[in-house]
C-alpha positions in Angstrom: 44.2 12.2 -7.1 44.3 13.6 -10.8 40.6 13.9 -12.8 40.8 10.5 -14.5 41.3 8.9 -11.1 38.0 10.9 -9.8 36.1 9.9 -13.0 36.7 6.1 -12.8 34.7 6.5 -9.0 31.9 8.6 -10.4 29.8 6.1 -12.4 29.7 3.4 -9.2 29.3 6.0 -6.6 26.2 7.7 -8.9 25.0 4.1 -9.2 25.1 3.6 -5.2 23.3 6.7 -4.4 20.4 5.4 -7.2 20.8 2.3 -5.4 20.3 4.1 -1.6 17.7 6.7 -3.4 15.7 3.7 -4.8 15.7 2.0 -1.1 14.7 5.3 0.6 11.3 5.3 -2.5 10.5 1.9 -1.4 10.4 3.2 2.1 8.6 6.0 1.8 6.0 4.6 -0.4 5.4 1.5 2.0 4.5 4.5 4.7 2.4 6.6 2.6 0.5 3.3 1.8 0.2 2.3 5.5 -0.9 5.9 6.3 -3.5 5.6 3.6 -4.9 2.5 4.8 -5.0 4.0 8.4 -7.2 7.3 6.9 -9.5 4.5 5.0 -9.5 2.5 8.3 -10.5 5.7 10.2 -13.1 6.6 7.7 -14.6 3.2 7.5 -15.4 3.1 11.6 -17.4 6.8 10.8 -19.3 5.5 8.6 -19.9 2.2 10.3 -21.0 4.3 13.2 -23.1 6.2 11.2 -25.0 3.4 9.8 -25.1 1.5 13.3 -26.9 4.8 14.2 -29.1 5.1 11.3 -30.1 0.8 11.1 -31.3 1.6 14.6 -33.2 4.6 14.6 -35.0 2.8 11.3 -35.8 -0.3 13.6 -36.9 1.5 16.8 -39.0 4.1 14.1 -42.8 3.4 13.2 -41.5 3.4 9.7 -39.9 0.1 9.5 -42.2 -2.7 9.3 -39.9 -5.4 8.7 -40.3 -5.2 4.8 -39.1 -3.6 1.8 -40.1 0.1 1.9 -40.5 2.1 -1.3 -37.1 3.4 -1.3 -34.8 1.4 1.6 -34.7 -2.0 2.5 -32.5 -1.5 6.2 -32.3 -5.5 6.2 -30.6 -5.8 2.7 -28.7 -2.7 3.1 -27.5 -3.8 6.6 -26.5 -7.1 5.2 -24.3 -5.9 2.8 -22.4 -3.3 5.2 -18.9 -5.0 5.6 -16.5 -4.3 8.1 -13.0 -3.2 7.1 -11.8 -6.8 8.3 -14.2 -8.4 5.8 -12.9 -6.0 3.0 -9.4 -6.7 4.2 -10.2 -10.7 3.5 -11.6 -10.4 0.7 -8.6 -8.3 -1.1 -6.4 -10.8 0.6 -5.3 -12.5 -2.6 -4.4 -9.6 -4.3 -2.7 -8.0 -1.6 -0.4 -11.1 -1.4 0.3 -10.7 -5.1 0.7 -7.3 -4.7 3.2 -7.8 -2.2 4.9 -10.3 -3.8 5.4 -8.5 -6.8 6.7 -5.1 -5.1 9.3 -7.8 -3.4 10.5 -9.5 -6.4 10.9 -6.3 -8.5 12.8 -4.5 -5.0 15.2 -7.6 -5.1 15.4 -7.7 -9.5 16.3 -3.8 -8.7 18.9 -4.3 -5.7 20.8 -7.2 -7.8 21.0 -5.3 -11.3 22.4 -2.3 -9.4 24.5 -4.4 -7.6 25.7 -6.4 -10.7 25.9 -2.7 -12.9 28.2 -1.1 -9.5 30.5 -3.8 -9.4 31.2 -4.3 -13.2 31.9 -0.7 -13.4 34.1 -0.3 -10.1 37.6 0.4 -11.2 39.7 -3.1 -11.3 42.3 -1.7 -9.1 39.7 -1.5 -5.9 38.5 -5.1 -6.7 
């Protein structure tokens, strides 16, 4: 194969390793995210533990008297505690858009490559 040959190849296969390196992003980001939601997971048991722990020392204490105190309400606070499956419901909108989204611009990104690879492949390979 002489140079000119070797050139006409080099602009679709650069575009197909984008293409592949792009994929392999897309990839890797969806596991960092799922790892991220795991530590946040993690972290959110702790702290409901620690909360459980401190609601019912409060209750079972001579301190709590079933009322506001000067600087904790345990009945408001405990109210208000959510669960990681409540947060999870109530981000469930946007983590359909956000899903959505990542989709459509993952396929917009697959199809211009695409498009871009195969209207610069050689016209003897097509």
């Amino acid at each position: 194969m002489n140079s000119s040959k070797i050139k006409q190849f080099l602009e679709p296969i650069g575009l197909v390793l984008l293409l592949f390196a792009f994929g392999w992003q897309c990839w890797e980001e969806h596991a960092n995210q799922n790892k991220y939601e795991g530590y946040i997971y993690e972290l959110n048991l702790n702290i409901m533990s620690i909360w459980s722990g401190v609601y019912d020392e409060a209750l079972h204490s001579e301190r709590y008297k079933g009322e506001a105190m000067v600087f904790v309400d345990y009945d408001v606070l405990n109210r208000s505690m959510k669960n990681w499956e409540q947060i999870q419901e109530e981000f469930q909108l946007i983590n359909k858009q956000t899903s959505f989204f990542f989709q459509s611009r993952v396929v917009l990104y697959i199809l211009g490559s695409l498009l871009v690879v195969f209207g610069k492949w050689p016209q003897k390979m097509r």
